[in-house]
C-alpha positions as CSV (number, residue, x, y, z in Angstrom):
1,X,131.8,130.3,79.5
2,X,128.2,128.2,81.0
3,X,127.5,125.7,78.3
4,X,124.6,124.2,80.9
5,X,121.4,123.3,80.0
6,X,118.7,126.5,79.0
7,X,115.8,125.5,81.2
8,X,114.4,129.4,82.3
9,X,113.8,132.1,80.1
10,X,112.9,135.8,80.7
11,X,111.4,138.1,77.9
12,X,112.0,141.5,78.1
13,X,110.1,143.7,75.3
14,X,111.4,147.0,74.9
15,X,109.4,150.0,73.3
16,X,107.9,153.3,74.7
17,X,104.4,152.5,72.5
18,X,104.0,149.2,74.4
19,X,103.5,151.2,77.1
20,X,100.1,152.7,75.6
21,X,96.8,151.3,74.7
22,X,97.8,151.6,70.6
23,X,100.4,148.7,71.0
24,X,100.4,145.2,72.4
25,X,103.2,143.1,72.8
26,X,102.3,139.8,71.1
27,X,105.6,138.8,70.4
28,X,106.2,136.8,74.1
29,X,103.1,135.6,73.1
30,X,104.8,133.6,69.8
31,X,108.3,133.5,71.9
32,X,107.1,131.8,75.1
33,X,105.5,128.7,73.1
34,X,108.3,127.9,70.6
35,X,110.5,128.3,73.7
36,X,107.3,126.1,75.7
37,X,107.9,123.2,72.9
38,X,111.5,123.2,74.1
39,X,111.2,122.5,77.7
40,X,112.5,126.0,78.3
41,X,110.0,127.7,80.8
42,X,109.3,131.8,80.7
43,X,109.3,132.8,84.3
44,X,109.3,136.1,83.5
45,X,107.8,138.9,81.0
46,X,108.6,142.9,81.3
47,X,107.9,145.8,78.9
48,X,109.7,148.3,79.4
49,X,110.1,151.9,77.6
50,X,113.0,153.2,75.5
51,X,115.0,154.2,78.3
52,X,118.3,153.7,78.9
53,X,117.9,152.9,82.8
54,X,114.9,151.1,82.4
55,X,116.4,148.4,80.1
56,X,119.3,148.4,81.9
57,X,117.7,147.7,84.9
58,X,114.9,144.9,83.5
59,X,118.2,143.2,81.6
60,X,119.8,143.1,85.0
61,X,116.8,141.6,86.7
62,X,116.1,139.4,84.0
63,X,119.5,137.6,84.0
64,X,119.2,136.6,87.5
65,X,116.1,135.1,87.3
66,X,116.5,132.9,83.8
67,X,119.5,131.6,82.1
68,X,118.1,132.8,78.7
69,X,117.0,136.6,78.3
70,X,115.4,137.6,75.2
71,X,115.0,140.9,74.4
72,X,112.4,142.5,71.7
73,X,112.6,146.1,70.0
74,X,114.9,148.8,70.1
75,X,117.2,147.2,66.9
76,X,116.1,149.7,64.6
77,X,118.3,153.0,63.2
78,X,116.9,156.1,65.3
79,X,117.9,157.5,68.6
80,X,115.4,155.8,70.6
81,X,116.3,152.1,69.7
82,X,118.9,151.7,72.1
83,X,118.5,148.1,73.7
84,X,122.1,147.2,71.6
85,X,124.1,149.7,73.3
86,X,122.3,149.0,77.1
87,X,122.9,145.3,76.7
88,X,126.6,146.3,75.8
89,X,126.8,148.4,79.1
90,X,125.2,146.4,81.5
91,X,128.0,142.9,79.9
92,X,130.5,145.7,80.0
93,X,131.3,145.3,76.6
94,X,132.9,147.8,73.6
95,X,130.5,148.3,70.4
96,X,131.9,147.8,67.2
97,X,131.0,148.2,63.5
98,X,131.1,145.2,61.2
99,X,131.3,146.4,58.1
100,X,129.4,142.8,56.3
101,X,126.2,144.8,58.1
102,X,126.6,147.9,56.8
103,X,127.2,146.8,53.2
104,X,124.3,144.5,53.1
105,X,122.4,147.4,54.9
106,X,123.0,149.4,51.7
107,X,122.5,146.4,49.2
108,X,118.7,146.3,50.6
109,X,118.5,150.0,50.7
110,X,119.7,149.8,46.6
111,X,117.7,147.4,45.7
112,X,114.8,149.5,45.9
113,X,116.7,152.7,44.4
114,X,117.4,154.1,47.7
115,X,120.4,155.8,49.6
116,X,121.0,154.0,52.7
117,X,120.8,157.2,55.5
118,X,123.7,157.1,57.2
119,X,121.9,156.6,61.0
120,X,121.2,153.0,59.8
121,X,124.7,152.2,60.0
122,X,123.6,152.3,63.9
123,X,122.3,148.9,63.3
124,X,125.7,147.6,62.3
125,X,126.8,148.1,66.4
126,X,127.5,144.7,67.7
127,X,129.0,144.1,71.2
128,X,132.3,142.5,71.6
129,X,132.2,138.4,71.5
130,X,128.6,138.7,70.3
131,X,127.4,136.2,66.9
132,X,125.1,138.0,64.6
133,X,121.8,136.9,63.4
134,X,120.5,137.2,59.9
135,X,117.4,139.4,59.2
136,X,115.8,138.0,56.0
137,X,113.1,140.2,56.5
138,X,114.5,143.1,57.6
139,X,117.6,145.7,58.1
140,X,117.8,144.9,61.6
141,X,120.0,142.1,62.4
142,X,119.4,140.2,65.7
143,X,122.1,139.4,68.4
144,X,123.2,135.8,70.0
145,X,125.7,136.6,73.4
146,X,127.3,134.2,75.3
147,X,127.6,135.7,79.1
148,X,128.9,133.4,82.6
149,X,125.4,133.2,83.2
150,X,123.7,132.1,80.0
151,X,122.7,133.5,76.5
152,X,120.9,136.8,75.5
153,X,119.1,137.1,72.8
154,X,117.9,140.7,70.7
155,X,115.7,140.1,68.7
156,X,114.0,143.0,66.3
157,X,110.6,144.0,67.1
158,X,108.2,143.4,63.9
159,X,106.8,140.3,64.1
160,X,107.0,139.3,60.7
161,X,111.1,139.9,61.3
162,X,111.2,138.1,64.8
163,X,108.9,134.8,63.7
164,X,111.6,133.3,60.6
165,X,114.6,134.7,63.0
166,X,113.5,132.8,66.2
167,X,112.4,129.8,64.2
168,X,115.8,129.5,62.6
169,X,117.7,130.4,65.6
170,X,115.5,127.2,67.6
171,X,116.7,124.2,65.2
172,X,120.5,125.7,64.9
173,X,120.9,127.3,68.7
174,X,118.2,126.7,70.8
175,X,117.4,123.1,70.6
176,X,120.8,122.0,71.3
177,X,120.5,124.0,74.7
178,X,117.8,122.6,76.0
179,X,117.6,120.5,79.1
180,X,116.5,117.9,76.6
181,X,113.3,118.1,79.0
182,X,109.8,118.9,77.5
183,X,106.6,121.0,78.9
184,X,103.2,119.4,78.4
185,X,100.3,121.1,79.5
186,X,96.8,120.6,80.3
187,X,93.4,123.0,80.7
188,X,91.1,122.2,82.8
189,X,87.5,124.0,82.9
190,X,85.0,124.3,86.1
191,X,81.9,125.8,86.0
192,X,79.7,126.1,89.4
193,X,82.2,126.9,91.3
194,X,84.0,130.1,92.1
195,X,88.0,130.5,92.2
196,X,88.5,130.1,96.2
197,X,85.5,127.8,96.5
198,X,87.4,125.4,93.6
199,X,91.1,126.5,94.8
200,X,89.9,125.1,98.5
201,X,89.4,122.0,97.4
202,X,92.2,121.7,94.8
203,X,95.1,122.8,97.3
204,X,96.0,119.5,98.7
205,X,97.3,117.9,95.6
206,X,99.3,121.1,94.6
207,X,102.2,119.6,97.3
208,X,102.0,116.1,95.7
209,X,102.1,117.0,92.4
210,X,105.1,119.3,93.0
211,X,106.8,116.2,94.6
212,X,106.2,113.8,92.1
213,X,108.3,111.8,89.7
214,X,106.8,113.8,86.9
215,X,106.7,117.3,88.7
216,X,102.9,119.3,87.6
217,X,102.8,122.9,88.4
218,X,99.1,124.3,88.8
219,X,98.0,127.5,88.1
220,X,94.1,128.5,89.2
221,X,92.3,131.4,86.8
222,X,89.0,133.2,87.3
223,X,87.3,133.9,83.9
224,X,84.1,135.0,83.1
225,X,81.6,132.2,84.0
226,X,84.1,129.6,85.0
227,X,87.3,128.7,86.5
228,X,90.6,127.1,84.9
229,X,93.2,125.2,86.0
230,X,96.1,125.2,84.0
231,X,98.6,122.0,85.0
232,X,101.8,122.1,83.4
233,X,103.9,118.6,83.9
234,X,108.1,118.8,82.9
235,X,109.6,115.4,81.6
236,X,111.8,113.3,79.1
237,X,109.3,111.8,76.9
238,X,106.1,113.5,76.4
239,X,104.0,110.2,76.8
240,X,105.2,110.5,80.5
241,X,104.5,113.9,81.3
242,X,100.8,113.5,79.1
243,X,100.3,110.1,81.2
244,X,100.7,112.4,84.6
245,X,98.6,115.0,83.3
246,X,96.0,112.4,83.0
247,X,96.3,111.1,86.1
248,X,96.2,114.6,87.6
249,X,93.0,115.9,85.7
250,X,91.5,112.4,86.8
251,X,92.2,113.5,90.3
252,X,90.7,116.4,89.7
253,X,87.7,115.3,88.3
254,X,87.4,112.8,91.1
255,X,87.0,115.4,93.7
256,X,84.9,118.1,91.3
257,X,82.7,116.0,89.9
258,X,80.3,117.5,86.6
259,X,81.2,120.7,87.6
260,X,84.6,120.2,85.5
261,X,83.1,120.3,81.9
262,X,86.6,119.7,79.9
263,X,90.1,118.3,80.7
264,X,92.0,119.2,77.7
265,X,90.9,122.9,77.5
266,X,87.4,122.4,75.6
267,X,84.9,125.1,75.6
268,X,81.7,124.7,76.6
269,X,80.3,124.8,73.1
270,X,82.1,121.9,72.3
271,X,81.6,119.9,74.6
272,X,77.9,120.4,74.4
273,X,77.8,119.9,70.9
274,X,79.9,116.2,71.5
275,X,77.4,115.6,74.1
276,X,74.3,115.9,71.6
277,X,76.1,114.3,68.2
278,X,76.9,111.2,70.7
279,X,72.7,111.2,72.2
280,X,71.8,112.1,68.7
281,X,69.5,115.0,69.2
282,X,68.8,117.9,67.3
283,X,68.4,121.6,69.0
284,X,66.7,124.8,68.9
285,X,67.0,128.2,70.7
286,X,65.0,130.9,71.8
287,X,66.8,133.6,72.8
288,X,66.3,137.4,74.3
289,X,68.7,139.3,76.8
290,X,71.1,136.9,75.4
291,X,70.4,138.3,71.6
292,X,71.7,135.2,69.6
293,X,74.5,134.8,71.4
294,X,73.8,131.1,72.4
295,X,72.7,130.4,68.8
296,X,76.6,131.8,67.5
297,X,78.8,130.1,70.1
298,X,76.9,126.8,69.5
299,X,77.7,127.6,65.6
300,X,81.2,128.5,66.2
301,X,82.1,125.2,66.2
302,X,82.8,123.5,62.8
303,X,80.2,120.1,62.5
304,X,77.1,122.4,64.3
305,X,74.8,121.6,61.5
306,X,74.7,118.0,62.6
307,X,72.8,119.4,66.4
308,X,71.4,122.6,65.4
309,X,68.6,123.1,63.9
310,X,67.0,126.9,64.4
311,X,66.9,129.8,66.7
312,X,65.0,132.7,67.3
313,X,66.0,136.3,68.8
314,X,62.1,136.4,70.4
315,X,63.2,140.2,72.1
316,X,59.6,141.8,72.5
317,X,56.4,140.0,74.4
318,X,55.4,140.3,71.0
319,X,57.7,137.9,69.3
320,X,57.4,135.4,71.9
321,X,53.3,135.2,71.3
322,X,54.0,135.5,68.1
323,X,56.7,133.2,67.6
324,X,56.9,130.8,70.1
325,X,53.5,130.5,71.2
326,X,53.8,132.0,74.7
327,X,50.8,133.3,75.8
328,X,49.3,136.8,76.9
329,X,47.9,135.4,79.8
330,X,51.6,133.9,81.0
331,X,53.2,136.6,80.4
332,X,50.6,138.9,82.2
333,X,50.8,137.0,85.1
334,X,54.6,136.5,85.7
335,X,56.1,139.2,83.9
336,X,58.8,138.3,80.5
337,X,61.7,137.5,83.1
338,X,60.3,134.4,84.5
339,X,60.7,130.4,84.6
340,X,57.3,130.4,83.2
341,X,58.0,131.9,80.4
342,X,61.3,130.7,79.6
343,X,60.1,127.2,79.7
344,X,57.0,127.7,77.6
345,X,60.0,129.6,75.4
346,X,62.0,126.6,75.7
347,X,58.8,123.7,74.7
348,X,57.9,126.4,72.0
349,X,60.8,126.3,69.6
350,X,61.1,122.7,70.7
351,X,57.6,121.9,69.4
352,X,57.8,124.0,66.3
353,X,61.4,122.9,65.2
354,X,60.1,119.3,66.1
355,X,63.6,118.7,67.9
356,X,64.6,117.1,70.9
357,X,66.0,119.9,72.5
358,X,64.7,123.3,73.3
359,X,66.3,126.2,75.2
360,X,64.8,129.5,76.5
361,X,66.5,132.5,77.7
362,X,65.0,135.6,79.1
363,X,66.3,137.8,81.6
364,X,67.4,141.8,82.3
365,X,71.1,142.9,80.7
366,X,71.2,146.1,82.2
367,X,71.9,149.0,82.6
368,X,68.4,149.7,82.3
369,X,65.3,147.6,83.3
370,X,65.9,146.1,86.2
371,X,63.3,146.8,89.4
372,X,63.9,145.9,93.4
373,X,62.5,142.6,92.5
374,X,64.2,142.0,89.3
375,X,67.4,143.9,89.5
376,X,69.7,143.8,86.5
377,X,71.2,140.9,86.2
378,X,67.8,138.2,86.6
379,X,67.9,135.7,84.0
380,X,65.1,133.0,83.4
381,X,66.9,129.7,81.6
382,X,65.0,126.9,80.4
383,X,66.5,123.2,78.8
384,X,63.7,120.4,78.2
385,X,65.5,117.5,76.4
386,X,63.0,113.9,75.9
387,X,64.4,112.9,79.7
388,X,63.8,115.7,81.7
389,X,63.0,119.7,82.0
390,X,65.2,122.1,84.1
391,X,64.6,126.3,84.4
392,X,65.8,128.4,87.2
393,X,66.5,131.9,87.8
394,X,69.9,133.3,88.0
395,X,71.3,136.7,89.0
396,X,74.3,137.9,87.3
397,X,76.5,140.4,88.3
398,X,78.8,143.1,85.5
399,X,77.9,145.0,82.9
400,X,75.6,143.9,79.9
401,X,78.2,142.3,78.1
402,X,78.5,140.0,80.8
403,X,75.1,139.4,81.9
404,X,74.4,138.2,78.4
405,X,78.0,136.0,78.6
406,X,77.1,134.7,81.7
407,X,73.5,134.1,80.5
408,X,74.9,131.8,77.2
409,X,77.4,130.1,79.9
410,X,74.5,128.9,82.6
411,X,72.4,128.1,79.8
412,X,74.8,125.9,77.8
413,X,75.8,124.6,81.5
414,X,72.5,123.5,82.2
415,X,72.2,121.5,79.0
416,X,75.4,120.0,79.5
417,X,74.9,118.5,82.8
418,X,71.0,117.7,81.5
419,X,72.8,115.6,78.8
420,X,74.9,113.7,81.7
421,X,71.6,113.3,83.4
422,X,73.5,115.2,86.4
């Protein structure tokens, strides 16, 4: 029997419903960062329905691609939980009642006054050579097998069942099966830039980090108004594999420039907010296609009320006359969507907060609005800070959800890098 390290690990969640839009499987979420804090990588995540084939044929697949297959769902009592008795086929191994199971089956079932129904004694199957694990929280007990290859591991499907079980079966199991390696990693967070254009310039080290003492694995992610880059770095001691991480982001950084806003997975929020505690100004918004949103993510982070000071949601031309002292005349001549008005937007809530900084926002959301010379999707953004003004206009493309996104993003972007004095 393999006693060799566990470095691999493939999660195979089993259930029909997973399959639909009612259910999600969160449970490789929780599995693949205990297993993450152990050095043991998941290379691999299926869902699969209850079907005998189908689980036969993902357990198959999973085993030669990980030394450690764990399995989710399909412990309970009814005819459709049958990941027990494919595991058993595919090892080629007899089931067999243990009677301990079945007893405390009934115990839990009496507790509450109840008669145990006779198809839970289904859950009292274990495969030959298998060790059982203890289900605190439920009447599904969870399965550690020893195979040639490695371990499998069924674990039930309810969360709150599968979180104590895993976290048990880590410091008693697990741990000692580990490579004795760890997995540190890193996010880093580009704006400016889109995937290919930041992937083209990010390629060459991808071969050197692979190579290195400390090896870093990259990953490149295209998310709505940015890019990440997700390093990962394997080692002993985490100081080592944190100290390459470093040296990678630097390297990074080094060919990006300001257009990479945070190394250690930051959002843009934050950062902006660090960047106006540390200048010690105060800000205030004005805000339309965008509709607060600017206002909320800069209050999402805890501390905001040392930086913000007000914000207004200035939607009509009213408002903005009204409110933020744009005038009729302005807004006549270059029409709401404009850098005119955004920056008299932007000095207007900056005059009447009395702050340093001032932001204005204005643009078209969609779906409708938009015209052949401001389609959907033209946003005016305005910063003035005590060093310098900058508006522009910007076209966004999606639907209005992410025309007003994309509208927060440029607009906390273009603080940011006014803050840098970039």
């Amino acid at each position: 029997m393999s006693v060799s390290p566990l470095r691999r690990a493939a999660i195979v969640a089993v259930g029909s419903e997973l399959l639909t839009p009612l259910r999600t499987d969160t449970n490789s979420l929780f599995i693949t960062e205990q297993l993450g804090a152990l050095g043991i990588e998941v290379v691999l995540k299926m869902v699969v329905g209850d079907r005998h084939d189908e689980i036969a044929h993902a357990v198959r697949g999973a085993m030669a691609r990980a030394e450690l297959v764990v399995l989710t769902g399909g412990l309970g009592p009814t005819d459709d939980d049958v990941t027990r008795d494919v595991v058993a086929r595919v090892l080629g191994r007899q089931l067999r009642e243990w009677p301990e199971i079945t007893v405390s089956i009934r115990q839990r079932f009496s507790a509450r006054g109840w008669e145990m129904p006779e198809i839970n004694r289904r859950q009292a199957m274990v495969p030959e050579g298998a060790e059982v694990l203890p289900n605190v929280q439920g009447t599904a007990p969870g399965l550690w097998i020893e195979t040639d290859e490695g371990v499998i591991v069924l674990l039930p499907g309810p969360p709150r069942e599968l979180h104590p079980m895993l976290t048990r079966l880590i410091s008693d199991k697990l741990a000692h099966r580990a490579s004795g390696e760890l997995l540190a990693r890193r996010v880093l967070r580009i704006t400016g830039r889109t995937e290919s254009h930041t992937d083209e310039v990010v390629q060459p080290l991808y071969a050197q980090w692979a190579s290195g003492r400390v090896p870093i694995t990259a990953t490149i992610l295209a998310a709505l108004g940015q890019i990440e880059l997700h390093l990962t770095a394997r080692a002993i001691a985490r100081a080592e594999a944190e100290a390459a991480l470093t040296g990678a982001s630097q390297e990074v950084v080094g060919l990006l420039g300001s257009d990479v806003y945070s190394t250690d997975g930051q959002a843009l929020e934050a950062v902006v907010g660090d960047l106006l505690v540390a200048r010690g100004f105060r800000i205030a918004v004005a805000e339309s296609c965008t509709g607060g949103l600017i206002t909320s993510r800069l209050t999402d982070v805890a501390g905001s009320s040392r930086y913000v000071d007000r914000a207004i949601v200035s939607y009509s031309n009213g408002a903005k006359t009204a409110l933020l002292g744009v005038s009729d005349t302005l807004l006549a001549e270059h029409g709401a969507v404009s850098e005119a008005v955004a920056l008299a937007m932007a000095n207007g809530i900056r005059d009447d907060a009395g702050v340093d900084v001032g932001v204005g926002v204005t643009g078209i959301a969609g779906p409708g609005g938009g015209t052949s010379e401001k389609p959907v999707g033209t946003v005016a953004i305005a910063v003035v800070t005590p060093d310098a003004s900058r508006v522009r206009i910007a076209r966004f493309m999606g639907e209005r959800e992410h025309v007003k996104f994309q509208s927060a993003q440029g607009a906390l972007d273009m603080l940011r890098r006014l803050l840098l004095g970039s």
